[in-house]
C-alpha positions, 0 to 999 in steps of 0.5 A: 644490576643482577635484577635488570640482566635476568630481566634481560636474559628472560626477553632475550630468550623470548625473542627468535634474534638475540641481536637485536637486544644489547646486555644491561651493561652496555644500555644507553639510560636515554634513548637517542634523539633522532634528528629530524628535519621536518618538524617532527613529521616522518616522510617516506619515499613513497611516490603519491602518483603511483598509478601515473594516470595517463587519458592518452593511454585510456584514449588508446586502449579503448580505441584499441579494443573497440576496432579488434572487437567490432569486426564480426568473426563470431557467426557473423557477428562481433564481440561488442555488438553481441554485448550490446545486443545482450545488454538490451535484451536484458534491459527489455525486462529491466527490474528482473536480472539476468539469469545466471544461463543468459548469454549477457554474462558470458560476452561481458566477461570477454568484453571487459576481460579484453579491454582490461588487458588492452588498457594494461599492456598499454599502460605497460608500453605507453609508460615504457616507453615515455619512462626509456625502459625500452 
């Protein structure tokens, strides 16, 4: 008995909690049988659909970014047609890859920065609302 409270008090000196350990004397000799209802699978309340796909909300966002970005205020051009334009002028020297100077990445950046944030806020909104969070 003497053996098993030192034992005891040396891993209960090692721990930051000692509340968690209970002394030698009030130890169960066997541990507690849990009570399982699924056959001995452990479940948890993690919901498998968590991203809650919706095609209507990537239909929407696209169409949403697609109109505000095609109206030409950038010298007379738009976003997405400057983006476009870049991408075949990179294409026209297809193995070689863009520079790090060219325009392509500046419009790609903007265009996508764009459409990600449109199809964000319309998860957030099209979920909020069919969800009644507001």
């Amino acid at each position: 008995m003497a053996a098993t409270t030192a034992a005891v008090s040396t891993v209960v000196g090692l721990g930051t909690c000692s509340g968690f350990l209970k002394p030698a004397s009030v130890m169960v000799k066997k541990p507690p049988r849990m009570a399982n209802r699924r056959g001995g699978r452990i479940t948890c309340s993690f919901q498998r659909d968590w991203l809650r796909r919706d095609l209507n909300v990537i239909g929407f966002g696209l169409i949403g970014w697609l109109a505000p970005s095609s109206i030409p205020v950038i010298n007379g051009n738009s976003l997405t047609g400057l983006f476009f334009q870049s991408i075949g002028d990179e294409l026209s020297h297809f193995p070689t890859p863009p520079a790090l100077t060219s325009q392509f990445w500046l419009w790609l950046i903007c265009w996508h920065l764009g459409l990600f944030l449109c199809l964000t806020f319309g998860q957030i909104g099209f979920k909020g609302r069919t969800e009644e969070y507001f």
